[in-house]
TIVO-2410 file (N, C-alpha, C; in nm, 3 decimals):
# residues 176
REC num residu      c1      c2      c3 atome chaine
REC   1      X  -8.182   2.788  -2.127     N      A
REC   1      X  -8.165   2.813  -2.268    CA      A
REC   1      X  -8.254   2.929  -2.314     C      A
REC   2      X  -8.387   2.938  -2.243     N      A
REC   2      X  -8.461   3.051  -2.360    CA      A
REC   2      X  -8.417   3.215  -2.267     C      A
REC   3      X  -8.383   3.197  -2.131     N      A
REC   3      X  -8.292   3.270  -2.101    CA      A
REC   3      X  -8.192   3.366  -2.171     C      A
REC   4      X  -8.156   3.249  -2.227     N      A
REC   4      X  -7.998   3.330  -2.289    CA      A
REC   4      X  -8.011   3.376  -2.425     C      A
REC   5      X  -8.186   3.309  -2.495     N      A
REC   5      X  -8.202   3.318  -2.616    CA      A
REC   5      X  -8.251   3.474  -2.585     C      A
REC   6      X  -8.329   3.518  -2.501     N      A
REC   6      X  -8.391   3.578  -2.442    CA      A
REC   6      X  -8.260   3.769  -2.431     C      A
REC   7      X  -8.170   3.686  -2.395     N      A
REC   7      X  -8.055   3.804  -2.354    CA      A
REC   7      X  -7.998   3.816  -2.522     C      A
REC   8      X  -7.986   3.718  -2.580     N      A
REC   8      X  -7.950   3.781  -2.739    CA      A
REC   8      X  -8.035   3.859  -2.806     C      A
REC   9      X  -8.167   3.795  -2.778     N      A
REC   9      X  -8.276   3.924  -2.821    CA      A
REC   9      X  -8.238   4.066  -2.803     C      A
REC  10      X  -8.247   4.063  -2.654     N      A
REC  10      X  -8.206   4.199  -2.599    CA      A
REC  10      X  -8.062   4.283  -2.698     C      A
REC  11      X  -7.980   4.188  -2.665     N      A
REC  11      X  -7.820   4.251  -2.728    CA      A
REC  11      X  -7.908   4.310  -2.877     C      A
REC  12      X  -7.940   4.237  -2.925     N      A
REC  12      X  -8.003   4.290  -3.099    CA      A
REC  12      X  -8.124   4.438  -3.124     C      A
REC  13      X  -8.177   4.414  -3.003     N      A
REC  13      X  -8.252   4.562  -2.996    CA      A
REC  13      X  -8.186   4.642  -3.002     C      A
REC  14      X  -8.052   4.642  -2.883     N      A
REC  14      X  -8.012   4.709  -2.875    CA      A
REC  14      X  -7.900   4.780  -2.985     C      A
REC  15      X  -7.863   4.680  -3.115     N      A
REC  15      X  -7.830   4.739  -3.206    CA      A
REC  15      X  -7.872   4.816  -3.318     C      A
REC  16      X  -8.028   4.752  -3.250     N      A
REC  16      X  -8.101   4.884  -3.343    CA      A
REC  16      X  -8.129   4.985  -3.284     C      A
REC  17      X  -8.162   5.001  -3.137     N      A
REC  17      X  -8.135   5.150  -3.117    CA      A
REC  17      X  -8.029   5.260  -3.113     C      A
REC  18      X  -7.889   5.170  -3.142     N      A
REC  18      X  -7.819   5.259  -3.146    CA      A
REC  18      X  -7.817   5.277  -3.289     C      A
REC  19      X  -7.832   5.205  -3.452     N      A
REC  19      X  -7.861   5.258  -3.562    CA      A
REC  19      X  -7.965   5.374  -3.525     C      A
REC  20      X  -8.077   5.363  -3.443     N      A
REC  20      X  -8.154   5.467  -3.472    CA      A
REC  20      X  -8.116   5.585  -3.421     C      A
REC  21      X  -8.029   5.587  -3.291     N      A
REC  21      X  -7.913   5.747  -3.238    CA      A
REC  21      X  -7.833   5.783  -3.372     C      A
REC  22      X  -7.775   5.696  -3.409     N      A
REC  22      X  -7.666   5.725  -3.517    CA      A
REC  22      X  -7.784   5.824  -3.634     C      A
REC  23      X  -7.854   5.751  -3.693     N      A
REC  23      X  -7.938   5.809  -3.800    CA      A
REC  23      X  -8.033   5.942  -3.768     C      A
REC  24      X  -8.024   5.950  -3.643     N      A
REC  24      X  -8.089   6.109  -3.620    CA      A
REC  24      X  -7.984   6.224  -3.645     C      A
REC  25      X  -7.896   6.221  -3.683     N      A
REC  25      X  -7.833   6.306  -3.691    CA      A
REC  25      X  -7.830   6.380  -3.900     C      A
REC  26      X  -7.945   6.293  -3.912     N      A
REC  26      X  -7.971   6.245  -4.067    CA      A
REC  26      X  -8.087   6.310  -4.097     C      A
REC  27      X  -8.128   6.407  -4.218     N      A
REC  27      X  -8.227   6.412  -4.242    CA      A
REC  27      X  -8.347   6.316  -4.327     C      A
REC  28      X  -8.441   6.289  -4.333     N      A
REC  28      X  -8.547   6.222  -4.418    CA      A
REC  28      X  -8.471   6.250  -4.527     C      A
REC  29      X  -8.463   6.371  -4.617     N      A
REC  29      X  -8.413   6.357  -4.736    CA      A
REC  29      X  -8.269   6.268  -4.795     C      A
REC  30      X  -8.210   6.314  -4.667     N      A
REC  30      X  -8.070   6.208  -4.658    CA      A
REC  30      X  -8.070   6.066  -4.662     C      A
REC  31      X  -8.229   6.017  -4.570     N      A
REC  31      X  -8.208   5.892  -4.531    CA      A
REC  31      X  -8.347   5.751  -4.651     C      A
REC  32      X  -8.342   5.924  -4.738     N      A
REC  32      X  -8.423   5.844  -4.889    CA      A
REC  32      X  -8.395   5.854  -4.969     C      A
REC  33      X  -8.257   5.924  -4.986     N      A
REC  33      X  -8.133   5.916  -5.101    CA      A
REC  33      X  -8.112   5.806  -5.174     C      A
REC  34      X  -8.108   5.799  -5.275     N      A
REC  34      X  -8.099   5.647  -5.324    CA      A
REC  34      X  -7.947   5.658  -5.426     C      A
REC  35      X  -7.832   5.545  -5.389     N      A
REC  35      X  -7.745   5.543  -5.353    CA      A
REC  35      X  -7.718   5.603  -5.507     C      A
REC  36      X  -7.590   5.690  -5.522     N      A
REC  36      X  -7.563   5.762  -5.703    CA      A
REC  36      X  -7.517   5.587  -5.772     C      A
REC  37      X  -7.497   5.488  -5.734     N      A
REC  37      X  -7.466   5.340  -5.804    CA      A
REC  37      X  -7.540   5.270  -5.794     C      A
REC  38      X  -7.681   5.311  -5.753     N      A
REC  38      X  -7.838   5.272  -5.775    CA      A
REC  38      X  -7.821   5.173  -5.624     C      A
REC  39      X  -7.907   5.124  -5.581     N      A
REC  39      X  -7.976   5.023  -5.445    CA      A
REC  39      X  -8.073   5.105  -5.427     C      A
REC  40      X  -8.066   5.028  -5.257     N      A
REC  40      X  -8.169   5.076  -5.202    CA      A
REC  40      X  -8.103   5.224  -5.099     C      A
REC  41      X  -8.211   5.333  -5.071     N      A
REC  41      X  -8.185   5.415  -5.013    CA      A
REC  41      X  -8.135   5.359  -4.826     C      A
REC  42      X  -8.112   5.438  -4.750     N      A
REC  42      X  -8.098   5.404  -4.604    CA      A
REC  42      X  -8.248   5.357  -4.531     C      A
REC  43      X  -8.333   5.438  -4.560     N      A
REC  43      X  -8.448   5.395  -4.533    CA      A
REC  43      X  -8.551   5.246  -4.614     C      A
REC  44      X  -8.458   5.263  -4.751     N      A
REC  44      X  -8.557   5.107  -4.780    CA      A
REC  44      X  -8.440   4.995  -4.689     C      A
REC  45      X  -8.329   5.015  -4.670     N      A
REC  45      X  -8.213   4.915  -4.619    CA      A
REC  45      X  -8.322   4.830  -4.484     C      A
REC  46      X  -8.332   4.967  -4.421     N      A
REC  46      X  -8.426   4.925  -4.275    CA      A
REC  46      X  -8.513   4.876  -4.314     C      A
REC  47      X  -8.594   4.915  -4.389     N      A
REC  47      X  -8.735   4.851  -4.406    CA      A
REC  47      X  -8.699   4.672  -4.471     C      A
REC  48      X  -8.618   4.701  -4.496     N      A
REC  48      X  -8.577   4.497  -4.657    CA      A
REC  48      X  -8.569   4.438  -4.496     C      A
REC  49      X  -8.480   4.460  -4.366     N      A
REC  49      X  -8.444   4.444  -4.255    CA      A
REC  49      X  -8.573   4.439  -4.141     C      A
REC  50      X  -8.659   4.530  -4.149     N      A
REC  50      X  -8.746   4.479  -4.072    CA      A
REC  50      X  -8.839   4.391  -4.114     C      A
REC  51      X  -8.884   4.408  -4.252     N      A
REC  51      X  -8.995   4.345  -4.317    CA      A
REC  51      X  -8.905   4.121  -4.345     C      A
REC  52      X  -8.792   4.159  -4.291     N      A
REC  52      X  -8.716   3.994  -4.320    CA      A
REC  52      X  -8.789   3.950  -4.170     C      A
REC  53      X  -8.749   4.038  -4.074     N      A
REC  53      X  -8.831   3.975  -3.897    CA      A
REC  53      X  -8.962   3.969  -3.936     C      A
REC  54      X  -9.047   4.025  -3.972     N      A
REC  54      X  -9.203   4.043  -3.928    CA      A
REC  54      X  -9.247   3.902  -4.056     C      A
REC  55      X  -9.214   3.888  -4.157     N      A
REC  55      X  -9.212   3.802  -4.212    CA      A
REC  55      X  -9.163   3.620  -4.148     C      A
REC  56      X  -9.059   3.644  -4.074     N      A
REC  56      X  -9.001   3.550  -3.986    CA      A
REC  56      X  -9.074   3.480  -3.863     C      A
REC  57      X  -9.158   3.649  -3.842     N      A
REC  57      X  -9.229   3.606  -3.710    CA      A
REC  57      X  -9.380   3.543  -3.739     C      A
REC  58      X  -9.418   3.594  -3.842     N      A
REC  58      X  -9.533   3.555  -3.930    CA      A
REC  58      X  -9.494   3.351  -3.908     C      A
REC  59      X  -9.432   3.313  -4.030     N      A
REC  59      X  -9.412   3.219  -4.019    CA      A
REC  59      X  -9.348   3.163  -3.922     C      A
REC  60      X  -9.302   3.179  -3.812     N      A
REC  60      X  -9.316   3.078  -3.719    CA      A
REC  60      X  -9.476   3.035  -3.640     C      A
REC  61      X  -9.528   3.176  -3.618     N      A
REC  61      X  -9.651   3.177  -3.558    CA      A
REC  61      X  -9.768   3.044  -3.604     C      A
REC  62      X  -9.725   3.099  -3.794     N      A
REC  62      X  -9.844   3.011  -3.860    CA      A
REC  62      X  -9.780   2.854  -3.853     C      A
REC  63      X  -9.632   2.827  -3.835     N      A
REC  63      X  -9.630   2.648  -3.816    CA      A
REC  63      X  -9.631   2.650  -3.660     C      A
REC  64      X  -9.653   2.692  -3.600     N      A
REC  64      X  -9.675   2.717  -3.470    CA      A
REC  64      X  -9.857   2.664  -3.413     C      A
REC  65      X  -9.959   2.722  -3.536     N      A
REC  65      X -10.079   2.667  -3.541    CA      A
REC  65      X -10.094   2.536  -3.569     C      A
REC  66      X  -9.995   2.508  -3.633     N      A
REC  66      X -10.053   2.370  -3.706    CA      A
REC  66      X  -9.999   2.250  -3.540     C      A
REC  67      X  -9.945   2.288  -3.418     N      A
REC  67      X  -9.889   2.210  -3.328    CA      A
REC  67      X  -9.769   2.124  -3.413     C      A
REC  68      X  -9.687   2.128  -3.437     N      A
REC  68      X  -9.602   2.069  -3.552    CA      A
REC  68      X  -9.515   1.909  -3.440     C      A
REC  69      X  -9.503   1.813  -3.545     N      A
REC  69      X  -9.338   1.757  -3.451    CA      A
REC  69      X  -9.227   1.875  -3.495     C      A
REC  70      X  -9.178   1.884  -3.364     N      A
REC  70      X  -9.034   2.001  -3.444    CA      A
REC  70      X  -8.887   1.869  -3.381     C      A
REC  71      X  -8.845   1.891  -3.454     N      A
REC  71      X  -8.684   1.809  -3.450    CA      A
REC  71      X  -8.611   1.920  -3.344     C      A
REC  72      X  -8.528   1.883  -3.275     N      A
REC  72      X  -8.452   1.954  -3.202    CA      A
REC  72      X  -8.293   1.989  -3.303     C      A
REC  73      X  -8.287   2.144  -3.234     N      A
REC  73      X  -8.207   2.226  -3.338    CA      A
REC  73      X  -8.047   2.166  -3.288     C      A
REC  74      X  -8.053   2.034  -3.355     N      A
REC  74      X  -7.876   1.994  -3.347    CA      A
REC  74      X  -7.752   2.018  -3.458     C      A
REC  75      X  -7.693   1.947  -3.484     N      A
REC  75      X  -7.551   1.960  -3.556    CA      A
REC  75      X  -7.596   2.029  -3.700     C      A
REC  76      X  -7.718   1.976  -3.772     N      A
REC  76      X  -7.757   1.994  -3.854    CA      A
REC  76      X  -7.796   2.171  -3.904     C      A
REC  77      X  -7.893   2.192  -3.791     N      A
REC  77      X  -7.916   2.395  -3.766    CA      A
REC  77      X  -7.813   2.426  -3.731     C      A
REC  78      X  -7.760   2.410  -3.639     N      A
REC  78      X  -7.582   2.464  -3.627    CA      A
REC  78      X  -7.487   2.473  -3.800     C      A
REC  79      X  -7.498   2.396  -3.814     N      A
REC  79      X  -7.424   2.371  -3.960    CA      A
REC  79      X  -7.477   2.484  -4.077     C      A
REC  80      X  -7.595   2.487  -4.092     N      A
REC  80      X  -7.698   2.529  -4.177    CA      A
REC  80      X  -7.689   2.679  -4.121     C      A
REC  81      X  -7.672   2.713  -3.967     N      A
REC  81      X  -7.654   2.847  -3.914    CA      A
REC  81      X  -7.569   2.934  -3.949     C      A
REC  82      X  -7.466   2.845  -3.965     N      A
REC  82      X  -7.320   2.909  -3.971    CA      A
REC  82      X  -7.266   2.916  -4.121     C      A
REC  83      X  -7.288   2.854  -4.186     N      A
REC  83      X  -7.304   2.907  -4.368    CA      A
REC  83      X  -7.417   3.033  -4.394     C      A
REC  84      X  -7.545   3.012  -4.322     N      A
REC  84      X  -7.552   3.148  -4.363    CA      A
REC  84      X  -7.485   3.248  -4.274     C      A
REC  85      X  -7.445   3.248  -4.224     N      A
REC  85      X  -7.351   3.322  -4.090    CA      A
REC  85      X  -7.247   3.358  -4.199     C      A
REC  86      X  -7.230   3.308  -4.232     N      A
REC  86      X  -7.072   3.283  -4.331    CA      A
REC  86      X  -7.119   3.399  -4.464     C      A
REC  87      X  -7.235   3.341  -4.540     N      A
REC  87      X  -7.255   3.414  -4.606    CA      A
REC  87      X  -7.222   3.508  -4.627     C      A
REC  88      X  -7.362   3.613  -4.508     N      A
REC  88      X  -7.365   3.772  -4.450    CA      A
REC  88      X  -7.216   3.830  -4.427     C      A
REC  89      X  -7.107   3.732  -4.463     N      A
REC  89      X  -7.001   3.818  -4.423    CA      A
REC  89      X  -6.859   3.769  -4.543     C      A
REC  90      X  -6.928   3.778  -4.616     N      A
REC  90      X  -6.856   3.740  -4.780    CA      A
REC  90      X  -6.831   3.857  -4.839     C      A
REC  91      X  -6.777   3.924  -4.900     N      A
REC  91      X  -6.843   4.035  -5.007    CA      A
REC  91      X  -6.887   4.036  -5.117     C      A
REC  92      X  -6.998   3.895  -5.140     N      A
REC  92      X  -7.040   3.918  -5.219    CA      A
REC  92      X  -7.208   3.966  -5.212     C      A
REC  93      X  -7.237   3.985  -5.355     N      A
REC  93      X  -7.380   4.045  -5.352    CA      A
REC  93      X  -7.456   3.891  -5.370     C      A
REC  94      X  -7.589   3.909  -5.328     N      A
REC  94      X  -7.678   3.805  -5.299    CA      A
REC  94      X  -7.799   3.907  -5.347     C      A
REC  95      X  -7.881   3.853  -5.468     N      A
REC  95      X  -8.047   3.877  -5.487    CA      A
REC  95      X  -8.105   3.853  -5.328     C      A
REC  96      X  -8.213   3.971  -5.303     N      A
REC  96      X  -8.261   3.907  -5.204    CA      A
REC  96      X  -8.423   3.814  -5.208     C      A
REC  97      X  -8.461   3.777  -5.136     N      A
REC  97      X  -8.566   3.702  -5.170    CA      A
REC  97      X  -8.660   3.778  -5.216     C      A
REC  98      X  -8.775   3.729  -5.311     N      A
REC  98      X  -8.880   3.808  -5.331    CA      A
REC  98      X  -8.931   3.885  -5.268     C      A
REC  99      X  -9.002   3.796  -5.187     N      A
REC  99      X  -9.097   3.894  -4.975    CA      A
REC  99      X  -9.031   3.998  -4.940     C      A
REC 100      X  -8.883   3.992  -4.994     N      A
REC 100      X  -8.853   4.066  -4.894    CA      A
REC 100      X  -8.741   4.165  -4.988     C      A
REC 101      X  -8.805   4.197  -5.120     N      A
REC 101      X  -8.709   4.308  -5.257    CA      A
REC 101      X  -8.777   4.347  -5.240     C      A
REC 102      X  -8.709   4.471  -5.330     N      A
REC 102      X  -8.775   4.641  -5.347    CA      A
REC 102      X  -8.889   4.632  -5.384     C      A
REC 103      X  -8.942   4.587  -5.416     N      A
REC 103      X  -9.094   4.617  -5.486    CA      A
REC 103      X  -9.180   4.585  -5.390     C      A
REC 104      X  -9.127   4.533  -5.236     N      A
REC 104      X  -9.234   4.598  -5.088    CA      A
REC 104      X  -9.163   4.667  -5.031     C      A
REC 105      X  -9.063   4.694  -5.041     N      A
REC 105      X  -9.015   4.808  -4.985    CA      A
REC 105      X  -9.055   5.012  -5.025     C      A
REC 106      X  -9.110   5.029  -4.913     N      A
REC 106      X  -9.127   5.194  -4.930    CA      A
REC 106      X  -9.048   5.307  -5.047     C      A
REC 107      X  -9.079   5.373  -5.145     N      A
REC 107      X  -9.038   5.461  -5.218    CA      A
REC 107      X  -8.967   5.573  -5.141     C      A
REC 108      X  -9.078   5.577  -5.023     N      A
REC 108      X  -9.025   5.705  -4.935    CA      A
REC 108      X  -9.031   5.690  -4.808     C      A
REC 109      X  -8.994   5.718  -4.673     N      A
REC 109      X  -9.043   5.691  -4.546    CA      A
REC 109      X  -8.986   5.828  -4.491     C      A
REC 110      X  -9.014   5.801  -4.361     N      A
REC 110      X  -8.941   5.882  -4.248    CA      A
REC 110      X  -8.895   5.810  -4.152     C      A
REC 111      X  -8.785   5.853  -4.070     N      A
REC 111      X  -8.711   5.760  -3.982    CA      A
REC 111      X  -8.814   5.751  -3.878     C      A
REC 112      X  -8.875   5.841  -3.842     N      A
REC 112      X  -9.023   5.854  -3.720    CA      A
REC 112      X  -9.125   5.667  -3.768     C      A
REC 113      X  -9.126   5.652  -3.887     N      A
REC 113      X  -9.238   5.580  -3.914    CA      A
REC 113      X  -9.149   5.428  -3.924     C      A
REC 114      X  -9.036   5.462  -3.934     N      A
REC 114      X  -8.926   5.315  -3.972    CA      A
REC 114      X  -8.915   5.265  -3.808     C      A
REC 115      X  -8.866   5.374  -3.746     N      A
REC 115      X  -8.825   5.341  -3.618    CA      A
REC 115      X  -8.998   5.257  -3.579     C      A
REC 116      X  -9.095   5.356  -3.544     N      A
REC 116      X  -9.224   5.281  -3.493    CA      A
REC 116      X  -9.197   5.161  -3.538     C      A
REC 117      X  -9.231   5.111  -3.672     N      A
REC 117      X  -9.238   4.961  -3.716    CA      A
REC 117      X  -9.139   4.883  -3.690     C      A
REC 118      X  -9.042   4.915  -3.677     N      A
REC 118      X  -8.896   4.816  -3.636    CA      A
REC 118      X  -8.926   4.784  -3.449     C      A
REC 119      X  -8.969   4.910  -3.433     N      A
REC 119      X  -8.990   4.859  -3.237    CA      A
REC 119      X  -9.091   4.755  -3.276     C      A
REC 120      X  -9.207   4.808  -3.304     N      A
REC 120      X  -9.348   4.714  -3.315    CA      A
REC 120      X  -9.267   4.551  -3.334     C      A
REC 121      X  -9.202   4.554  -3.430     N      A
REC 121      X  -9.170   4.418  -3.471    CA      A
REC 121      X  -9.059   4.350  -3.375     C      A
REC 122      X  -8.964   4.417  -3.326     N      A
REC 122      X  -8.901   4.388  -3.184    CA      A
REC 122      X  -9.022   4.340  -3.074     C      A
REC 123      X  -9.047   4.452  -3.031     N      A
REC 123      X  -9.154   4.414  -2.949    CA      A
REC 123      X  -9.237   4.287  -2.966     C      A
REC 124      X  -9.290   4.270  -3.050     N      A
REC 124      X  -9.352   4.128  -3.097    CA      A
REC 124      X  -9.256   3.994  -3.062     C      A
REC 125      X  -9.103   4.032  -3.182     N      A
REC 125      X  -9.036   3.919  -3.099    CA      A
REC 125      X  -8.980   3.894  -2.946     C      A
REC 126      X  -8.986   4.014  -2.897     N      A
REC 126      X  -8.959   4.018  -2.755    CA      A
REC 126      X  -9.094   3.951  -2.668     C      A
REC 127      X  -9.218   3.957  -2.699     N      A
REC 127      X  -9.283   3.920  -2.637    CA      A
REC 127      X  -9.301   3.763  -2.680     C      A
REC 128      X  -9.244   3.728  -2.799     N      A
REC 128      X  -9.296   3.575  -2.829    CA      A
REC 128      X  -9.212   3.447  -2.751     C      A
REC 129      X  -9.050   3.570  -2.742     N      A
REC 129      X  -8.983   3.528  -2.665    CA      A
REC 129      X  -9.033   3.468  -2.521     C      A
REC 130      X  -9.094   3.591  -2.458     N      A
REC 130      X  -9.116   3.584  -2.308    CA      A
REC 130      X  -9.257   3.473  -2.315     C      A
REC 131      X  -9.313   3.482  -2.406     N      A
REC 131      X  -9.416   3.418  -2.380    CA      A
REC 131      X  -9.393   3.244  -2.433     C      A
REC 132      X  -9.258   3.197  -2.488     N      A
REC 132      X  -9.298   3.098  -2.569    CA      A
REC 132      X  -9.237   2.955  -2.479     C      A
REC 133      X  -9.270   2.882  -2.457     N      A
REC 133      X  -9.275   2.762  -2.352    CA      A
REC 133      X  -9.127   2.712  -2.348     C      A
REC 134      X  -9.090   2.636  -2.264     N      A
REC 134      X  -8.978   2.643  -2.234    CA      A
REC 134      X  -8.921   2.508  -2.368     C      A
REC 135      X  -9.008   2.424  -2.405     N      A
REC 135      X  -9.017   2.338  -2.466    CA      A
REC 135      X  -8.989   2.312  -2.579     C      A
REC 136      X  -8.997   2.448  -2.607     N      A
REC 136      X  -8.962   2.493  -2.777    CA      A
REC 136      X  -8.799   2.565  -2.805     C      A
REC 137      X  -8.733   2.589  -2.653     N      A
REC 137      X  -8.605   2.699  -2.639    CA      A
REC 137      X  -8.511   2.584  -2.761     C      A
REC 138      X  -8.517   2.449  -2.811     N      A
REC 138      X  -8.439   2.394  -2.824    CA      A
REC 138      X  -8.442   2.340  -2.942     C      A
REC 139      X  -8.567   2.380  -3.002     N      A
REC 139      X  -8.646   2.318  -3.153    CA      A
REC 139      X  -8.598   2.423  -3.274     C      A
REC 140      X  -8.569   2.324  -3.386     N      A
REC 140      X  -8.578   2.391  -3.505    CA      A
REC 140      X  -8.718   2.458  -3.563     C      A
REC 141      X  -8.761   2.569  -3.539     N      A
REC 141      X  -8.859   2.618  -3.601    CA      A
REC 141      X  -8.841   2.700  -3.708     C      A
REC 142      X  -8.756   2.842  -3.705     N      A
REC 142      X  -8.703   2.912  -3.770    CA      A
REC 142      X  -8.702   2.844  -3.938     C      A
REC 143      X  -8.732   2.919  -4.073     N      A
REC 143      X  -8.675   2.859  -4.168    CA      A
REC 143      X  -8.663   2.956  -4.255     C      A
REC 144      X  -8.557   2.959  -4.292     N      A
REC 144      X  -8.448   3.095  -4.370    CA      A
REC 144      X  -8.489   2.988  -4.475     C      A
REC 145      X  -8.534   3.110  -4.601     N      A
REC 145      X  -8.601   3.109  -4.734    CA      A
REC 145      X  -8.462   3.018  -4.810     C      A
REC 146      X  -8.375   3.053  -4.787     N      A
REC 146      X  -8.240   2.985  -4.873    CA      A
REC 146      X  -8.165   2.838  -4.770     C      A
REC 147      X  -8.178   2.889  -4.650     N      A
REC 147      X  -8.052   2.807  -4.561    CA      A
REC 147      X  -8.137   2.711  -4.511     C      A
REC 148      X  -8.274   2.698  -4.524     N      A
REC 148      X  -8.347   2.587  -4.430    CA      A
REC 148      X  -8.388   2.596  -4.265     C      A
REC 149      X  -8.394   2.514  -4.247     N      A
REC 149      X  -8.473   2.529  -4.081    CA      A
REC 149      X  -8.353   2.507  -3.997     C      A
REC 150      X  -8.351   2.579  -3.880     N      A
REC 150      X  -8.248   2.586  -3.792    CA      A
REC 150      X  -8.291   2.667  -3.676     C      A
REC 151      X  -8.238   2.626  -3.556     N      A
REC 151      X  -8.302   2.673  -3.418    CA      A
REC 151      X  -8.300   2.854  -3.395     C      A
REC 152      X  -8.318   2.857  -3.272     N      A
REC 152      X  -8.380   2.998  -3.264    CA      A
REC 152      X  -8.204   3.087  -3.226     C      A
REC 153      X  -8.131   2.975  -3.189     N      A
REC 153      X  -7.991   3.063  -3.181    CA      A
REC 153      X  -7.928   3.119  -3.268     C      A
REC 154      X  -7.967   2.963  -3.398     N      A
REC 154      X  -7.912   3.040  -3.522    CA      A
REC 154      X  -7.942   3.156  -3.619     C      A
REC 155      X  -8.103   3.152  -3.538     N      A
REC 155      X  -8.197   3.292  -3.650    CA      A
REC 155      X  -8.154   3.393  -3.617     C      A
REC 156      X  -8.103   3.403  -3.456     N      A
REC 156      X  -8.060   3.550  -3.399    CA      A
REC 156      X  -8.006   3.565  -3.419     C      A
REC 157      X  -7.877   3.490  -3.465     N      A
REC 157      X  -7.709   3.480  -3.524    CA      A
REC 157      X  -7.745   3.541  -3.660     C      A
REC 158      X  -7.870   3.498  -3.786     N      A
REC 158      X  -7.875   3.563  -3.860    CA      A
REC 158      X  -7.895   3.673  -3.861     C      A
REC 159      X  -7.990   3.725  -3.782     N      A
REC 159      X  -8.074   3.880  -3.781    CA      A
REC 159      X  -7.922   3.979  -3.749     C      A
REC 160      X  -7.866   3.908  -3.677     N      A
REC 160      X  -7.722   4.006  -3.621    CA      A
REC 160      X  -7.655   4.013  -3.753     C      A
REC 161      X  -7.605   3.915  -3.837     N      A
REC 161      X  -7.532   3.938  -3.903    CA      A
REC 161      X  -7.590   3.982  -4.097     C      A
REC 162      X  -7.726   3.937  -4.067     N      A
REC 162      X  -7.791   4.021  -4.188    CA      A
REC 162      X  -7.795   4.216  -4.130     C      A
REC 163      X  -7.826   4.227  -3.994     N      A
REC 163      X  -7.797   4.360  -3.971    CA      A
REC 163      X  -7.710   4.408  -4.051     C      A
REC 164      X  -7.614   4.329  -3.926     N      A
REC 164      X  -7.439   4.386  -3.985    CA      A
REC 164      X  -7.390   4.434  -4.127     C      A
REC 165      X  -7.466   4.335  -4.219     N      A
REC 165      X  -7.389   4.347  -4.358    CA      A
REC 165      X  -7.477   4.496  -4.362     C      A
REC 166      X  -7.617   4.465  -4.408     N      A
REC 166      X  -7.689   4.589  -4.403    CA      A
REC 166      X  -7.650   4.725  -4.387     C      A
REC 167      X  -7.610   4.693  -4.222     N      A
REC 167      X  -7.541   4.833  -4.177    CA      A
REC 167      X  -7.422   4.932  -4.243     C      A
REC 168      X  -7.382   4.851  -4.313     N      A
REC 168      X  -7.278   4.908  -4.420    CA      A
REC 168      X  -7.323   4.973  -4.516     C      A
REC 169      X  -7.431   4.884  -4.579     N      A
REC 169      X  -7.520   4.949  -4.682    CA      A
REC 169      X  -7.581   5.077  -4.670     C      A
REC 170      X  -7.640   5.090  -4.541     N      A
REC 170      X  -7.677   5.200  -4.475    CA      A
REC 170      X  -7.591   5.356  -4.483     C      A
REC 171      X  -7.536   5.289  -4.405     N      A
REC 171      X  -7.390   5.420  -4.364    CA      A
REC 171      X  -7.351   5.439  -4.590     C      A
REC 172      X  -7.345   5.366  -4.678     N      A
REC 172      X  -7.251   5.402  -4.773    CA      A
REC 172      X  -7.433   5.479  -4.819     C      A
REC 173      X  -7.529   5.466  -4.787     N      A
REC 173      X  -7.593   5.497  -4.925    CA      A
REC 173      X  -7.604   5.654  -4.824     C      A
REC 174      X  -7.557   5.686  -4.695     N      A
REC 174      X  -7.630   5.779  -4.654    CA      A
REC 174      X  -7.478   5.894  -4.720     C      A
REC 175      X  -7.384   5.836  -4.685     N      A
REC 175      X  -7.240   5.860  -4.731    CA      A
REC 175      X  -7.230   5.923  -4.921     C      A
REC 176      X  -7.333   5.851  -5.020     N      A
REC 176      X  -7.279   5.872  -5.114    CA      A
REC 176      X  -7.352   6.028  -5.144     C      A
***
């Protein structure tokens, strides 16, 4: 199991490095455009997107200190996975959580300084991955601010499909 949790990781890096091929073809000024129907620019999109993981990884770490009982991620995280799964692929608009709105998100960046922090924060989950006991491949730890606690299949299922919506956002604000 943490195997395969392990190989979805991977698949998800790898959709951010190919956002980051795609977006070089982009200048900084392009990619801090802020959309003519107001949002966020391409560069705060990434940042609402990385700062949702590093926040994610934060809190698992810290119930991670406390040695917790964790429930094993059954019908219940599955269930809870797949509505927000469902969500991310509605068209509708969703407030996003506090932690993680514009008002921490960057005014200005460069794709040089987005990319660093998005690896950094990959990297982190890639290593928590490799490092995290086999014991836990099966536990609800994960807990999405709206959807509740649900296992580590379903968080990756989110991160893919909070990408995804994202990625649209991206491409239209670089587009308008």
């Amino acid at each position: 199991m943490k195997e395969a949790l392990k190989r979805r990781n991977e698949r998800y890096n790898q959709l951010i490095n190919n956002l980051f091929t795609e977006m070089e073809a982009h200048s900084d000024a392009v990619l801090n455009r802020q959309p003519a129907r107001g949002g966020w620019s391409a560069l705060q999109t990434m940042h609402h997107l990385i700062l949702s993981e590093e926040l994610s990884l934060a809190y698992v770490k810290k119930k991670l200190s406390f040695s917790p009982d964790l429930e094993h991620a059954g019908l219940g995280a599955r269930w809870r996975g797949f509505l927000l799964w469902l969500s991310m692929n509605v068209p509708l608009k969703f407030e996003a959580p506090k932690a993680v709105s514009k008002e921490y998100l960057p005014a200005q960046s460069t794709l040089a300084e987005t990319r660093a922090r998005w690896q950094k924060a990959r990297a982190d989950w890639t290593d928590f991955f490799a490092q995290m006991p086999d014991s836990l491949a099966d536990k609800a730890l994960y807990k999405h601010p709206r959807a509740g606690r649900m296992g580590w299949f379903q968080m990756m299922g989110f991160f893919e499909a909070h990408f995804k919506r994202h990625l649209k956002q991206i491409r239209s604000a670089i587009g308008d």
